[in-house]
C-alpha positions as semicolon CSV with decimal commas, in nm:
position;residue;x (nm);y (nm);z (nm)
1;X;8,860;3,919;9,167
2;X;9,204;3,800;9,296
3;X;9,433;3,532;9,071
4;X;9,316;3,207;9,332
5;X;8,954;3,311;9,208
6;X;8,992;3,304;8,783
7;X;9,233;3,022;8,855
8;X;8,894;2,793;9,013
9;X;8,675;2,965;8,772
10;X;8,888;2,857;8,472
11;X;8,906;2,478;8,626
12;X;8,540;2,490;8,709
13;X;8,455;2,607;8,400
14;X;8,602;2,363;8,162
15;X;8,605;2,071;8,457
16;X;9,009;2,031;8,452
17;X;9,220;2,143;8,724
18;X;9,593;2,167;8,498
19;X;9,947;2,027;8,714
20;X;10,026;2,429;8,639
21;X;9,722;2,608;8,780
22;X;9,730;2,307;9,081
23;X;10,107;2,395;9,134
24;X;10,028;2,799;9,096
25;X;9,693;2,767;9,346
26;X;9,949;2,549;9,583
27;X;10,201;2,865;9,600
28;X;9,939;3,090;9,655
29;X;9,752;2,982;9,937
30;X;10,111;2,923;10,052
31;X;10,298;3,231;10,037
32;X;10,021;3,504;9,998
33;X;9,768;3,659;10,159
34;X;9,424;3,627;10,011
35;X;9,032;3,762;10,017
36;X;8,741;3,595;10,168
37;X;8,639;3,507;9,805
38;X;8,970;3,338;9,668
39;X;8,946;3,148;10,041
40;X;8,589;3,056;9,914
41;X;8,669;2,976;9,556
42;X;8,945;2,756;9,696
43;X;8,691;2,585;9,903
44;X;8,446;2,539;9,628
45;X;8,723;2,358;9,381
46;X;8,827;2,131;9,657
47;X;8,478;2,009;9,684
48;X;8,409;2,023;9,327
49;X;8,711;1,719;9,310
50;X;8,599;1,527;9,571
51;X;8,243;1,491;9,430
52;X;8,418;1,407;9,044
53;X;8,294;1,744;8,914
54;X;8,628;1,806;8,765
55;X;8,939;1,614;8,664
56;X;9,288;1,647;8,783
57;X;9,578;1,619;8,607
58;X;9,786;1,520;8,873
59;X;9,565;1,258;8,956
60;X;9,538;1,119;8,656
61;X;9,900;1,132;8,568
62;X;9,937;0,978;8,963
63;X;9,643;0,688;8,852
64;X;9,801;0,653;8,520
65;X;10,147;0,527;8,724
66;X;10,001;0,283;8,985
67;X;9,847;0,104;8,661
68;X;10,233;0,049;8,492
């Protein structure tokens, strides 16, 4: 199992996505090449925060601004 793949598990698991694991998945996909299954796992965390199934701390810090 390649780092992109325990990176989603760990976000899917407890339903946060952290501004470091976001940051370290951003520079991966980036700058690395990568299996069919981190490709996948990618996939599946992207459309685990569109449908609300986990939290973002980037988005929440980004939500948290447009309020002040």
């Amino acid at each position: 199992m390649g780092i992109i793949n325990r990176l989603v598990e760990e976000a899917l698991k407890t339903g946060y996505l952290t501004l470091e694991a976001e940051e370290q998945l951003r520079k991966l996909v980036q700058t690395t090449k990568y299996s069919q299954d981190d490709f996948d796992a990618f996939v599946s965390l992207q459309l685990a925060a569109q449908e609300g199934l986990i939290r973002q701390e980037s988005r929440e810090a980004w939500n948290q601004n447009q309020s002040s």
